[in-house]
PLY file of the C-alpha trace (Angstrom):
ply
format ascii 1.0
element vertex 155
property float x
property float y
property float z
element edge 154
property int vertex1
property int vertex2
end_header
5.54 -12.29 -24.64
4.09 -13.43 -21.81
7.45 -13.10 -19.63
7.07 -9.05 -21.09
4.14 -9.26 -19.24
5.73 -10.20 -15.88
8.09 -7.84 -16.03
5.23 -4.82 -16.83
3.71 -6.20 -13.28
6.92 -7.03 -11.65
7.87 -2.85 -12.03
4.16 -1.72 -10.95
4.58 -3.64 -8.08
7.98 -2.58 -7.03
6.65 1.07 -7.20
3.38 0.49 -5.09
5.88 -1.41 -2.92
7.66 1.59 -2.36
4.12 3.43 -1.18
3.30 1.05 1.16
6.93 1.20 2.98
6.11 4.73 3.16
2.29 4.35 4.17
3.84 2.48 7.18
5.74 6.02 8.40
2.15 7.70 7.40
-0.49 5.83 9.12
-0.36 6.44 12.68
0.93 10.45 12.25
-1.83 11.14 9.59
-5.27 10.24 12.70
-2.67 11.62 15.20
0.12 14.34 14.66
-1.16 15.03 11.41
-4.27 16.61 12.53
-2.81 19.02 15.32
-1.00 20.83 11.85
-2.16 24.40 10.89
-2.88 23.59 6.85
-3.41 25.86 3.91
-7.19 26.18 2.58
-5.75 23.98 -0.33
-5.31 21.31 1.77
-6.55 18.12 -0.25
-8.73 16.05 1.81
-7.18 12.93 3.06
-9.46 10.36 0.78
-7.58 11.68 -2.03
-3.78 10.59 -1.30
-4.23 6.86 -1.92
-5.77 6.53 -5.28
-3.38 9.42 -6.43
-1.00 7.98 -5.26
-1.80 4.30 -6.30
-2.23 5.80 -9.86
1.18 7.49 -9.81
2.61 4.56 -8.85
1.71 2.66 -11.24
2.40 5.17 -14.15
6.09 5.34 -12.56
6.30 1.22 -12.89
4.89 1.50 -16.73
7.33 4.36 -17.27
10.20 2.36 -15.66
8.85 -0.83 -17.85
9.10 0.79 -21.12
12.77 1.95 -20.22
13.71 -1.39 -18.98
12.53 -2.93 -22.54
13.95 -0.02 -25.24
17.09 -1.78 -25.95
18.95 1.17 -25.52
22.31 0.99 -23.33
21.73 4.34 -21.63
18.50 2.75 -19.74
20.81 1.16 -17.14
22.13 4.46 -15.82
18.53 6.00 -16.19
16.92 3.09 -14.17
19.43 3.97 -11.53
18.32 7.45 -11.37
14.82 6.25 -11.17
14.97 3.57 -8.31
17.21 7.27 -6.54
13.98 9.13 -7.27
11.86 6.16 -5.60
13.88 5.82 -2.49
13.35 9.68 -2.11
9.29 9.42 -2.84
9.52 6.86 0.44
12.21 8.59 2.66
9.53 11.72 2.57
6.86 9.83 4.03
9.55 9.14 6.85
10.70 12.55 7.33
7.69 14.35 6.88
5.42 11.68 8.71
7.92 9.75 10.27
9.92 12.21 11.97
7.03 14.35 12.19
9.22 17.12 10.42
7.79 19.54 7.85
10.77 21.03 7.16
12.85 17.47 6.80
10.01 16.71 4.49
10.55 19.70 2.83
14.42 19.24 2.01
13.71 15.58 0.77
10.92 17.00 -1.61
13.01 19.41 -3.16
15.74 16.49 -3.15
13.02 14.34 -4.90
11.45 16.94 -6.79
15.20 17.47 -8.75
15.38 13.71 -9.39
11.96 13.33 -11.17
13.59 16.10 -13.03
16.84 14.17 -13.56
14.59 10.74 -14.18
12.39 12.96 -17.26
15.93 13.91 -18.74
17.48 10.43 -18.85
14.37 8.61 -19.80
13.34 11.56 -22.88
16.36 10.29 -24.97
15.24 6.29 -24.13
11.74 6.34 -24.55
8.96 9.53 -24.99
6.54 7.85 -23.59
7.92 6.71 -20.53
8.75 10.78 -19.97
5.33 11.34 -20.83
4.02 8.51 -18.37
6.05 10.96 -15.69
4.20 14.21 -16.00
1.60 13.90 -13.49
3.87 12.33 -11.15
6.24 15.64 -11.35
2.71 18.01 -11.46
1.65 15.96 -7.98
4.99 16.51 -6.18
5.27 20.06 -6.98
1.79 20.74 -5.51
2.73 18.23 -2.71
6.19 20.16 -2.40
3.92 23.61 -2.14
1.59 22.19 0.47
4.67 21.19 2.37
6.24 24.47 2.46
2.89 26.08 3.34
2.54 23.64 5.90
6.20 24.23 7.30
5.31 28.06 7.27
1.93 27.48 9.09
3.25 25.80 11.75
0 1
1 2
2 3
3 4
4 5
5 6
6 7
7 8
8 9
9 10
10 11
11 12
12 13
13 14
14 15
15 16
16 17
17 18
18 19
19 20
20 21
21 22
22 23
23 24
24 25
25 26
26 27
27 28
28 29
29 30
30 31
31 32
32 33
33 34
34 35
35 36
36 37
37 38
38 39
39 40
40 41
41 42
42 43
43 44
44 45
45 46
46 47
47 48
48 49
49 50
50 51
51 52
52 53
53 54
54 55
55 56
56 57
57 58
58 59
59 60
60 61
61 62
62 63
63 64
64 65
65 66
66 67
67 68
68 69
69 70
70 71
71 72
72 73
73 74
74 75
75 76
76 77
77 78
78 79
79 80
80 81
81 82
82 83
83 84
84 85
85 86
86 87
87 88
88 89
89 90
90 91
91 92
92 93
93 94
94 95
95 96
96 97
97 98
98 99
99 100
100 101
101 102
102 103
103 104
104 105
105 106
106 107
107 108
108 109
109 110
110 111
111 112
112 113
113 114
114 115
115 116
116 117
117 118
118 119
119 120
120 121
121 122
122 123
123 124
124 125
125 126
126 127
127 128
128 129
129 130
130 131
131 132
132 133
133 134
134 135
135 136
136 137
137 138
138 139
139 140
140 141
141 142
142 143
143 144
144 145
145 146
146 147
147 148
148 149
149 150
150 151
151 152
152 153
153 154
């Protein structure tokens, strides 16, 4: 039981992992670039990111968790599409922050956006729950995917 335990942990952390890489393209364009961008009045402000974020993380690792542990032999292929919607989640914060490119942010959020998608399908069949455990992380990125194409337009 206790090894269950590791594992729960284990897939949190691989997800927050995944937000710090990307905080790493974020942190010196969001007191510099960042600022000198025309943004929508909907704009969130920036204290707000990191426990979202933090929280969706960890949501993604319990959802991931519950698929790793279901027994089921289609959770293999479904973990795969997960850890492709991950590496998407961090190669925005490089081409959006990074490469200081709304619009390459934009194509990789409507790249990641689909793959949430793709990650809900696979993991309904496995596990409910874990789907479930996905919701706010798909409601986040398609405001964050808005934003983005607002603040492509803007600017």
């Amino acid at each position: 039981m206790a090894n269950k335990y590791l594992y729960l942990v284990a897939f949190i952390l691989v997800c927050e992992m995944a937000g710090i890489i990307g905080s790493f393209f974020t942190a010196e364009s969001v007191s510099t670039w960042y600022l000198t961008l025309e943004k929508p009045p909907f704009n969130p402000p920036s204290w707000v990111f990191a426990p979202v974020w933090t929280t969706l993380y960890a949501l993604m690792g319990i959802s991931a968790y519950l698929v790793f542990f279901s027994g089921k032999k289609e959770s293999r292929f479904a973990l795969v599409v997960f850890a492709l919607q991950l590496a998407l989640n961090t190669l925005w914060s490089l081409a959006f922050f990074g490469l200081q490119s709304p619009l390459y942010g934009l194509v990789v959020i409507a790249a990641l956006w689909l793959a949430i998608v793709w990650t809900m399908l696979r993991f309904y069949n496995i596990s409910k729950n874990a789907t479930y455990l996905l919701v706010p992380y798909i409601l986040w990125v398609s405001f964050a995917a808005v934003l983005n194409y607002s603040i492509w337009a803007l600017n």
